[in-house]
KOLMAR-422681 format. One record per residue (C-alpha): residue number from 0; residue in three letters; x, y, z. Coordinates in steps of 0.2 Angstrom, whole numbers, plus 5000, padded with zeros to 4 digits. Example, Ala and Ser with C-alpha at 12.3 -4.5 7.8 and 13.67 -1.06 7.14 Angstrom:
{i 0, aa ALA, px 5062, py 4978, pz 5039}
{i 1, aa SER, px 5068, py 4995, pz 5036}
***
This chain:
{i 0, aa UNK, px 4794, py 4745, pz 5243}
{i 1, aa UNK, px 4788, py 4748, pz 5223}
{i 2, aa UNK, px 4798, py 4737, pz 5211}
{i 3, aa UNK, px 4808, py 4744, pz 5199}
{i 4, aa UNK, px 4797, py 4741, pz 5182}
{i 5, aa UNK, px 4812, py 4732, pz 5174}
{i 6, aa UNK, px 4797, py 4728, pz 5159}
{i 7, aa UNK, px 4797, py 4744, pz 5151}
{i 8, aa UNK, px 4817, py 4743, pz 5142}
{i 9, aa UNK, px 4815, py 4731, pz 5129}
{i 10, aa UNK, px 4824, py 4715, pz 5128}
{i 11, aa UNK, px 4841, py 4722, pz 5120}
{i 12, aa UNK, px 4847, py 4738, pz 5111}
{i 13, aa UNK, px 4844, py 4754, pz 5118}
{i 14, aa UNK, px 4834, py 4765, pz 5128}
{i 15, aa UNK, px 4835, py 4786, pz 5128}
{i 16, aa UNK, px 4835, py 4792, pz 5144}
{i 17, aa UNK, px 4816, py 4795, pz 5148}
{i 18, aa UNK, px 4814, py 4774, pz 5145}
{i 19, aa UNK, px 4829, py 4772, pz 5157}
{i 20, aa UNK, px 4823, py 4785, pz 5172}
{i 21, aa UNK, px 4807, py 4778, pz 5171}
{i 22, aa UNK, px 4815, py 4761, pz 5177}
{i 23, aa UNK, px 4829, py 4768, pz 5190}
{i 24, aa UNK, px 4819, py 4781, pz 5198}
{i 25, aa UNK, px 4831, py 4797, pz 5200}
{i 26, aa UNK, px 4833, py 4815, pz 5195}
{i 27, aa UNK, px 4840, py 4820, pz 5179}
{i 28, aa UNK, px 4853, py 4828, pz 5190}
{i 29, aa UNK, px 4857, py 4814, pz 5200}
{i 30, aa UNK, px 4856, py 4802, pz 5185}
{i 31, aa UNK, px 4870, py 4813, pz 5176}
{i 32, aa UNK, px 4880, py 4816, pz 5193}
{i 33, aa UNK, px 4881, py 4796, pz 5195}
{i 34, aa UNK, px 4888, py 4794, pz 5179}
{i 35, aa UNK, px 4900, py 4807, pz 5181}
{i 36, aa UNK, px 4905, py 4797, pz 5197}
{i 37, aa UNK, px 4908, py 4781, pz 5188}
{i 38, aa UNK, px 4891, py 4775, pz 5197}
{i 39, aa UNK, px 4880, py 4775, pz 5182}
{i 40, aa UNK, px 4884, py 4768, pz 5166}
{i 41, aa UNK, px 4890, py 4780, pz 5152}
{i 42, aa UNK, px 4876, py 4784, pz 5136}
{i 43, aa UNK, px 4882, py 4780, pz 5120}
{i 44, aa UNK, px 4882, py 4791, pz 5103}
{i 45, aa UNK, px 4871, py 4786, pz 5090}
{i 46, aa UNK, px 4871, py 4802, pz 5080}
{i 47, aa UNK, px 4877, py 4821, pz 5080}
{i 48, aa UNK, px 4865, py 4824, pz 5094}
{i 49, aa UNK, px 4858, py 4808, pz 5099}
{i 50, aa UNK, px 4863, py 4798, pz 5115}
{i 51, aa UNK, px 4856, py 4781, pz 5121}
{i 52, aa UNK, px 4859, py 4769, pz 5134}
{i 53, aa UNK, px 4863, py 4751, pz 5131}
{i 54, aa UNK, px 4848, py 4740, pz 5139}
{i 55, aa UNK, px 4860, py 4728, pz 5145}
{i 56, aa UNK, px 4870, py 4742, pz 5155}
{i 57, aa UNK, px 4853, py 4746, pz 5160}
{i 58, aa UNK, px 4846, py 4729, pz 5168}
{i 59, aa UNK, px 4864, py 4728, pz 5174}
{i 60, aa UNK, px 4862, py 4741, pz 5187}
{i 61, aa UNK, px 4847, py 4735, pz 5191}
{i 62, aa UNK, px 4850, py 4719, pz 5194}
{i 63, aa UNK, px 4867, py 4725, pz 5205}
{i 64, aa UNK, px 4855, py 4738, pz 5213}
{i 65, aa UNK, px 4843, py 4726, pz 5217}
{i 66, aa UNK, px 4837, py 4722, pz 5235}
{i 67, aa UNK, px 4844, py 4736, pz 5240}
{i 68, aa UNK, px 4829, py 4752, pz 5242}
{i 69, aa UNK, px 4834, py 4768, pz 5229}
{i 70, aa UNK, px 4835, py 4778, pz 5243}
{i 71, aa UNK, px 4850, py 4770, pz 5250}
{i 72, aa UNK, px 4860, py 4769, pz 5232}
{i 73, aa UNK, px 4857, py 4788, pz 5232}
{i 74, aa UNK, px 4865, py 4789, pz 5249}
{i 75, aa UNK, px 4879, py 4775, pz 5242}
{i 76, aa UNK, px 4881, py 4789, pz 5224}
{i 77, aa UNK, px 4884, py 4803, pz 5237}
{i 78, aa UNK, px 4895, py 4794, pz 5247}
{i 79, aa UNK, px 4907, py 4787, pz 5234}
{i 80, aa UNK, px 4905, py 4808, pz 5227}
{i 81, aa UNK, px 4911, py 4813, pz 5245}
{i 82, aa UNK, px 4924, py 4800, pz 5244}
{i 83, aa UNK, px 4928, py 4804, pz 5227}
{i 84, aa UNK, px 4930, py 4824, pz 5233}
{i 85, aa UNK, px 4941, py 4817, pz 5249}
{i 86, aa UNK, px 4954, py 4809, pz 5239}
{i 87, aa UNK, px 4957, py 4823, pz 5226}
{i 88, aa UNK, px 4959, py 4834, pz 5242}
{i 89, aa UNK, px 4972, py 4821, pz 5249}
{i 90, aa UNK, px 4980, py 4819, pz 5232}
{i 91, aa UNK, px 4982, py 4836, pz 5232}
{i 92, aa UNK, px 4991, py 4837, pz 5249}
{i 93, aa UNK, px 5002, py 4826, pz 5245}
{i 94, aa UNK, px 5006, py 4832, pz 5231}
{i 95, aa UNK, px 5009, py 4851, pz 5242}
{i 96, aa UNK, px 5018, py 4841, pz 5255}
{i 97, aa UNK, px 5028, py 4833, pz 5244}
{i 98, aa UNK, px 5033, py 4852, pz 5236}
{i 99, aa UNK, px 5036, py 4857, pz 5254}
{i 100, aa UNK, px 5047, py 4842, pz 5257}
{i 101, aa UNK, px 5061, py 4845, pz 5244}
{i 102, aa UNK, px 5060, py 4866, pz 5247}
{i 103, aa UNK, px 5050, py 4870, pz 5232}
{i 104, aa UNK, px 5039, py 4880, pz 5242}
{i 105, aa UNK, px 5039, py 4886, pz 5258}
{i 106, aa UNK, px 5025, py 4885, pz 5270}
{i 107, aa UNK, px 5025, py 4904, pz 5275}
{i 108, aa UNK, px 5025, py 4906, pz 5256}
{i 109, aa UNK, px 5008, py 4898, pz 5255}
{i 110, aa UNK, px 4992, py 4909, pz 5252}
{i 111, aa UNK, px 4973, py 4904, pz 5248}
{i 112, aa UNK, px 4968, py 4909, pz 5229}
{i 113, aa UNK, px 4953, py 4920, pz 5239}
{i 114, aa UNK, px 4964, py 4932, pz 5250}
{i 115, aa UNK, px 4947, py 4936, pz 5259}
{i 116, aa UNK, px 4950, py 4918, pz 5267}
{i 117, aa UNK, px 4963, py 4911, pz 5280}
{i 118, aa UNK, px 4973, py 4895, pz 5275}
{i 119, aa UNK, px 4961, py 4884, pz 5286}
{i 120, aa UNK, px 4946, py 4890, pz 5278}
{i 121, aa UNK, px 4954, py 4889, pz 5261}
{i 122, aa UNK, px 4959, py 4870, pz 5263}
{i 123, aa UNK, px 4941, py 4866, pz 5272}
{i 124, aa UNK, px 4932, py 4873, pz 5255}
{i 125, aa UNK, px 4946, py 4861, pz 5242}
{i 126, aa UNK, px 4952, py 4880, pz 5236}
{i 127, aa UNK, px 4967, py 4880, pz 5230}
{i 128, aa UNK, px 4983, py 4889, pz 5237}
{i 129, aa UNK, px 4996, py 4896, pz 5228}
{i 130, aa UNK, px 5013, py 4901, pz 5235}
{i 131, aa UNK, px 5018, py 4920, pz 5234}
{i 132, aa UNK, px 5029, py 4919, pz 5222}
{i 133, aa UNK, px 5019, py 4906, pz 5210}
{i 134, aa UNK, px 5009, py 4889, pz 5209}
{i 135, aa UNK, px 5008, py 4877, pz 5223}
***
């Protein structure tokens, strides 16, 4: 497995994002998808249309990704991402359930957003549903 060439960031300040690609070997996509996730650490502003990321932040990562092959921490980012998607869908049951439980709603009142779609399919893709007479 090719090491991860750690020499390239300098010693401290910052690195724009070419610099920090170079040293954690993913897409631009997947780098920006990570950091929306909470995997990836967060670029700070140094100007009007200038972001940066802090070296530190940078060797952090990679010293906590370390030993362990890229291929396997994008496998780890998609999991946490599934994960991530599998508890909003459950907050938002409960939340529905709860709605159901004291009456607000009623479960033959309950329709997916897309009419084209039965209620199963609508809860398999995250849609929401909405109640005939309103908001779920």
């Amino acid at each position: 497995m090719p090491k991860t060439e750690i020499t390239k960031l300098p010693e401290t300040g910052f690195a724009r994002l070419p610099t920090v690609l170079s040293s954690i070997p993913v897409s631009k996509t997947a780098w920006f998808e990570g950091i929306a996730n909470g995997i990836y650490p967060a670029p700070v502003k140094l100007g009007k249309r200038i972001s940066a990321w802090k070296v530190e932040d940078i060797r952090n990562l990679i010293a906590e990704l370390g030993g362990i092959p890229m291929c396997n921490s994008i496998k780890r980012m998609k999991v946490v991402s599934n994960l991530q998607k599998t508890l909003d869908t459950l907050n938002k049951l409960e939340l529905l359930i709860e709605k159901l439980n004291t009456g607000e709603i009623k479960a033959s009142e309950l329709v997916p957003l897309d009419s084209n779609l039965s209620l199963n399919q609508a809860m398999e893709k995250d849609l929401c549903l909405v109640s005939k007479g309103g908001e779920a």
